[in-house]
C-alpha positions as CSV (number, residue, x, y, z in Angstrom):
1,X,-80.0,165.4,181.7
2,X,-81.8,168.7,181.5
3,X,-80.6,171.3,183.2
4,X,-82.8,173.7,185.4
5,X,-82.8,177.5,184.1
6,X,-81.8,179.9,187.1
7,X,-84.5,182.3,188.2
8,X,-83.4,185.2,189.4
9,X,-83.8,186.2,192.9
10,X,-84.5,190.0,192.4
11,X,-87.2,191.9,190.2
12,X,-85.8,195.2,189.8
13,X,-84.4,195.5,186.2
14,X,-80.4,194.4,186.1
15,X,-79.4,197.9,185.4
16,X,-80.9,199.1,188.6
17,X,-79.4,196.3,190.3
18,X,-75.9,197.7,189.0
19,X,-76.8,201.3,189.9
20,X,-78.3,200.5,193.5
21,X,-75.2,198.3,194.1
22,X,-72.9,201.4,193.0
23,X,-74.6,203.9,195.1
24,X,-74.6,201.0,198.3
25,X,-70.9,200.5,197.6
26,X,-70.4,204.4,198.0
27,X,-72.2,204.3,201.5
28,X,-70.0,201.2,202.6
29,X,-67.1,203.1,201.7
30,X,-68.1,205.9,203.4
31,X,-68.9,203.9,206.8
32,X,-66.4,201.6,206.8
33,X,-65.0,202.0,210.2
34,X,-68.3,201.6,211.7
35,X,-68.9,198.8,209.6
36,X,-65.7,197.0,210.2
37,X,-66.4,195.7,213.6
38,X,-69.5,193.6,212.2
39,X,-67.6,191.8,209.9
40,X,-67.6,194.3,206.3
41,X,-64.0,194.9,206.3
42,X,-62.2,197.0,203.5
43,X,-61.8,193.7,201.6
44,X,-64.9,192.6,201.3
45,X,-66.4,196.0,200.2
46,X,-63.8,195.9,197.9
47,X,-65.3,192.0,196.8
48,X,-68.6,193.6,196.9
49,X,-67.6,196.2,194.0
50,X,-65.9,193.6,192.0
51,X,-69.2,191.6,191.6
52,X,-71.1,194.9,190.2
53,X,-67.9,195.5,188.0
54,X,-67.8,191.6,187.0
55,X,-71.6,191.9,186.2
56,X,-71.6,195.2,184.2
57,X,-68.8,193.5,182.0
58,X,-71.4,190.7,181.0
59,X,-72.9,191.0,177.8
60,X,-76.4,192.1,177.4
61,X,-79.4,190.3,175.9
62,X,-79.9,193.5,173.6
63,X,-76.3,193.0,172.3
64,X,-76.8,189.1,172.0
65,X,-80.0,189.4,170.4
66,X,-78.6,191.6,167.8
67,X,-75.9,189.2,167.0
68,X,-79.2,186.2,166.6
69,X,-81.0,188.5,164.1
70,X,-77.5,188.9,162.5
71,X,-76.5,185.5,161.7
72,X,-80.8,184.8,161.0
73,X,-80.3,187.7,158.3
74,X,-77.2,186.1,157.0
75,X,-78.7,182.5,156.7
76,X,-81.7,183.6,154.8
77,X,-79.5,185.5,152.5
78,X,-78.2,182.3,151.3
79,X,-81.6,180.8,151.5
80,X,-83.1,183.0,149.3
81,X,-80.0,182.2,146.9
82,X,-80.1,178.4,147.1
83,X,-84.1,178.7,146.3
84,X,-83.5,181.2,143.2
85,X,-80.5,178.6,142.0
86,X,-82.7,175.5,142.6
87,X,-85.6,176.9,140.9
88,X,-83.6,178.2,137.4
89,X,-82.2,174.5,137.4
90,X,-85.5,172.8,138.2
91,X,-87.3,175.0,134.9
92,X,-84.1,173.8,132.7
93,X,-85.3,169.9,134.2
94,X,-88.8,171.3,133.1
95,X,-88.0,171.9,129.3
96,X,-87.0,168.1,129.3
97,X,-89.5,166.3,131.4
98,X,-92.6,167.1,132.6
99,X,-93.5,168.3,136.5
100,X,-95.7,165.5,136.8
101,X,-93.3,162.5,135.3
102,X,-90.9,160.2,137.6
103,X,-88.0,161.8,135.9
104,X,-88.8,165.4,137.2
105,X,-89.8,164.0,140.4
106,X,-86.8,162.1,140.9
107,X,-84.9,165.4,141.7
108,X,-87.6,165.7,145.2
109,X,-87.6,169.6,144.6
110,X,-91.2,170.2,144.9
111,X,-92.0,171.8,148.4
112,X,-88.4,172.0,149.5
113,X,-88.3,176.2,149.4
114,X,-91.4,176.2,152.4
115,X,-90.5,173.0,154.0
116,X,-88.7,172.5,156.8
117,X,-84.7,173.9,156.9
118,X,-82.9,170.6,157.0
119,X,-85.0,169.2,154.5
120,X,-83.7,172.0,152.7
121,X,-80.3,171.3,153.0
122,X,-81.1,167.6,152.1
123,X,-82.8,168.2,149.2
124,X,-80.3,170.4,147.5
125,X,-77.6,168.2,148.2
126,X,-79.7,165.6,145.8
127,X,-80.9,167.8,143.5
128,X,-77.0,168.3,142.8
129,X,-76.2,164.5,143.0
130,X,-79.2,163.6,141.1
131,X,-78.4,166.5,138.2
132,X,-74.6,165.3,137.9
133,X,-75.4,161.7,137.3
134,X,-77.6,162.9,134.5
135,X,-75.9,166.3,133.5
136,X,-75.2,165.0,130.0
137,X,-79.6,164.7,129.3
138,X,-79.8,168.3,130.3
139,X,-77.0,170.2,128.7
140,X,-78.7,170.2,125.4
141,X,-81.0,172.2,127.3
142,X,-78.7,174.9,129.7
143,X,-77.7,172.8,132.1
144,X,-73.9,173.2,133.3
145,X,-71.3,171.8,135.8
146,X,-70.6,175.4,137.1
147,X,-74.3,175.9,138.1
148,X,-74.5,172.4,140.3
149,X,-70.9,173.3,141.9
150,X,-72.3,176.8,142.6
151,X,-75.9,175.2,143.9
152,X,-73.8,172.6,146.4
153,X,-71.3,175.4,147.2
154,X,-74.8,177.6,148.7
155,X,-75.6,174.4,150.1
156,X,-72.8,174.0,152.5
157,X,-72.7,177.8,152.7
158,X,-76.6,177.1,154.2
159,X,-75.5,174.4,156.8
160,X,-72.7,176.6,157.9
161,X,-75.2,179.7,158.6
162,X,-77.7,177.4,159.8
163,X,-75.2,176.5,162.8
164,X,-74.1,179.8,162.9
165,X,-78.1,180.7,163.5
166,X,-78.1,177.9,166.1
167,X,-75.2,178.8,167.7
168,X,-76.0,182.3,168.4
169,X,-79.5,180.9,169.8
170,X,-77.5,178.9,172.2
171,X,-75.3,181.4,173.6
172,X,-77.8,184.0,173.9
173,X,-79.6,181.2,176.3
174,X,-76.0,180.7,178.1
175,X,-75.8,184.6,178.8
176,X,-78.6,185.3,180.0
177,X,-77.9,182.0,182.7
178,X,-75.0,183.7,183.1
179,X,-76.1,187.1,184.0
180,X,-78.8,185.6,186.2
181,X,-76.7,183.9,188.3
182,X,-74.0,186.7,188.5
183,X,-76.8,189.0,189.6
184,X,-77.9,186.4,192.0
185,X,-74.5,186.6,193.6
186,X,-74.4,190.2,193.3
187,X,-78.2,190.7,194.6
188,X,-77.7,188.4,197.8
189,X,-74.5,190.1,198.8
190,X,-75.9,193.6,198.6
191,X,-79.1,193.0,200.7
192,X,-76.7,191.5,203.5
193,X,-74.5,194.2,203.3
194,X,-77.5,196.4,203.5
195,X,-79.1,194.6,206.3
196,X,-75.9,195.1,208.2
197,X,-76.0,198.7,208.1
198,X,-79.2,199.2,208.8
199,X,-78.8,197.2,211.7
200,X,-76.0,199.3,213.0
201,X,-78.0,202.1,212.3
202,X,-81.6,201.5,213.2
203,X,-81.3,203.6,216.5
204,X,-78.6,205.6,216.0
205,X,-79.0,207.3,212.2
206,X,-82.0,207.8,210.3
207,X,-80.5,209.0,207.1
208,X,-77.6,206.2,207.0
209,X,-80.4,204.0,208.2
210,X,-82.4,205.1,204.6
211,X,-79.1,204.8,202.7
212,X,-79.1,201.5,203.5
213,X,-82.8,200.7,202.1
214,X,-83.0,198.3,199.0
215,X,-86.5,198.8,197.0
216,X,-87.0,195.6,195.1
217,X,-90.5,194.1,194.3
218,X,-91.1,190.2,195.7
219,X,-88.9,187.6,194.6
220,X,-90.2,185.1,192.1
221,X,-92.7,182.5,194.1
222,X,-90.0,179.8,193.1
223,X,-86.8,181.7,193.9
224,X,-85.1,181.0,197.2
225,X,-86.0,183.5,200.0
226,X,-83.1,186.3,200.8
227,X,-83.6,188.6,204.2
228,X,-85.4,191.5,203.4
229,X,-83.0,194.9,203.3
């Protein structure tokens, strides 16, 4: 079953949220023994500044992007070399049937360097089964054992960076779930915190009143309503 993507219940970018939350922790601190009769005791500031530290250790989507682009680079490295290797092995098949005959054909090269990637993969796997079975009709011509081994060895060197590619897609989608729904937790706790304080000091202290002010644009239209700080 699908799962539902977590929308974040804040706007303000996630660095913010980790500055705002260090500079609201430094206020708690500060009034903790006014605070500690309305429940924020030492221990749950302290719980307060674990879930900023937690959330700063996160990795970033800049950091998992890069690591995407990486393994994309890598696989069409080896791309580019399986299409080069398949193409000096398909003119060799060319010097002994023609393009347009059932023998060439039989190899299914044509179209496979454009097409789609795991019809890539496919193909080379039968251009190499197809050019063993009848390596002795083109060795007259240049055709070798050590150029099909090398052609299937960038073959399974292409499926392996192809799930590398894939991979790194899929846990650059994890993170960012990840760092959602850490600054969820992070997000919801500061603006009660926040409301706490400025409740205790709505009549009594206009600058800790201020300190306690979060500045965050709407939530999301579909994202759970929190009390406003």
């Amino acid at each position: 079953m699908r799962q539902t993507q977590p929308v974040a219940l804040f706007h303000m970018p996630q660095s913010e949220l980790i500055l705002t939350s260090s500079n609201k922790h430094g206020c708690l601190v500060r009034d903790a023994a006014e605070l500690a009769p309305r429940g924020v005791d030492a221990k749950r500031i302290a719980a307060f500044d674990k879930l900023r530290q937690d959330f700063e250790l996160l990795p970033t989507d800049i950091e998992l992007d890069t690591a995407k682009q990486n393994t994309t680079l890598a696989k069409e490295a080896v791309k580019t070399r399986a299409t080069t290797e398949l193409q000096a092995l398909m003119g060799i098949v060319g010097t002994v049937h023609d393009v347009r005959s059932a023998s060439y054909k039989m190899f299914g090269s044509g179209g496979l360097a454009g097409g789609p990637e795991a019809e890539l993969y496919v193909g080379l796997l039968r251009v190499v089964r197809v050019g063993r079975a009848h390596l002795a009709e083109y060795a007259p011509k240049g055709l070798t054992a050590v150029m099909l081994d090398t052609l299937a060895a960038s073959a399974a060197e292409f499926l392996e960076r192809l799930g590398d590619q894939q991979d790194a897609e899929a846990a650059r989608g994890r993170a960012a779930d990840v760092r959602i729904l850490a600054g969820n937790a992070l997000y919801a706790e500061l603006i009660d915190l926040c409301g706490i304080g400025k409740a205790l000091y709505a009549t009594t202290d206009a600058r800790k009143y201020a300190d306690y002010v979060v500045t965050d644009a709407p939530a999301p239209d579909n994202a759970p309503e929190l009390p406003k700080a």
